[in-house]
C-alpha positions, -999 to 999 in steps of 0.1 A, spaced: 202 -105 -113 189 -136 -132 208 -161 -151 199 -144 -181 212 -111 -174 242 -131 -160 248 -150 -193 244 -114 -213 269 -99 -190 292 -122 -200 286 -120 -238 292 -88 -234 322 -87 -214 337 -115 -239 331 -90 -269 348 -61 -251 381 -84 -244 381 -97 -278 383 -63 -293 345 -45 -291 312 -59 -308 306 -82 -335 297 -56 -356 327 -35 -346 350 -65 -357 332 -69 -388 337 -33 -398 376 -29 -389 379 -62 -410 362 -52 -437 374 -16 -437 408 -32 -435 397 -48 -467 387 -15 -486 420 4 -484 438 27 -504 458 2 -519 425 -19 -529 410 11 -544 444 25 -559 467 -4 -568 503 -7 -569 518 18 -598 537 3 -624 563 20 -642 574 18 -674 593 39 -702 584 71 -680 550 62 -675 533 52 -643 502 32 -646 481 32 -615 451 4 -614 418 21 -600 393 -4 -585 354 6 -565 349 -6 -538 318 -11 -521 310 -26 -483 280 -32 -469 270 -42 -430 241 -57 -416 224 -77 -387 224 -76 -348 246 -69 -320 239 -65 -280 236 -104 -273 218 -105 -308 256 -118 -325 239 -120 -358 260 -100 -380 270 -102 -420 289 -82 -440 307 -81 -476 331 -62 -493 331 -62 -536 360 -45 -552 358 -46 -592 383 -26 -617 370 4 -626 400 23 -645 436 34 -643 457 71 -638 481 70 -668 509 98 -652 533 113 -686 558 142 -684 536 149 -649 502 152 -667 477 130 -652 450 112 -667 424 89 -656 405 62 -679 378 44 -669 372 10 -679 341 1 -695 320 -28 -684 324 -59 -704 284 -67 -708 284 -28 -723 304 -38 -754 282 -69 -761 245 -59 -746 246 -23 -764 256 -31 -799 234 -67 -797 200 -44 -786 206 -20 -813 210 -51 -841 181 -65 -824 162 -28 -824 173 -24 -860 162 -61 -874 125 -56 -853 117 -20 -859 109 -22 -903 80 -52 -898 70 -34 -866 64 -2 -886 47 -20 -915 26 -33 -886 13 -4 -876 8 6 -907 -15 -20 -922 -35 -16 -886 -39 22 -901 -50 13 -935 -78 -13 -918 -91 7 -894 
């Protein structure tokens, strides 16, 4: 055995003691971090309603194990709606991004204020040719 394989060994015997890989630790951290209450929030009740927050949540994993050790990883959670629960009716509502409410309406202003002298454009271009 050379003092490499020895030194892997090791590496490798450390990461089983200290709970499996790298990229086993990374996931049970992260997946710890993407639970049910992270997706679901705590409900909140009021005047016989309960309001529960809805969030997505996304985790990704990457890099290199096996003496490797190079491993990354991120979780993103981002409100997404909410379960509004009345007289045992459920309903969810989703919650619009905010750049939709200003991107949409400013393109079609934009679309609306371009599209007249682009059609006269094309029009002269018609008459000349």
């Amino acid at each position: 055995m050379t003092e490499t394989d020895t030194v892997e060994t090791a590496k490798r015997e450390v990461a089983a003691a200290a709970g499996g890989s790298a990229v086993e630790r990374l996931a049970r951290h992260l997946g710890s971090a993407a639970s049910v209450r992270t997706v679901f929030g705590e409900p909140v009740e009021r005047g016989g309603m309960t309001i529960i927050p809805v969030a997505r949540v996304r985790v990704a994993l990457g890099g290199a194990d096996t003496a490797g050790d190079a491993v990354g990883g991120g979780a993103d959670a981002r409100p997404y709606g909410y379960i509004r629960i009345t007289q045992g009716k459920a309903e969810f509502t989703r919650i619009r991004e905010p750049w939709v409410s200003v991107v949409v309406p400013l393109a079609a202003a934009a679309t609306a204020a371009v599209l007249p002298e682009l059609a006269r454009r094309v029009m002269r271009a018609r008459r000349s040719a």
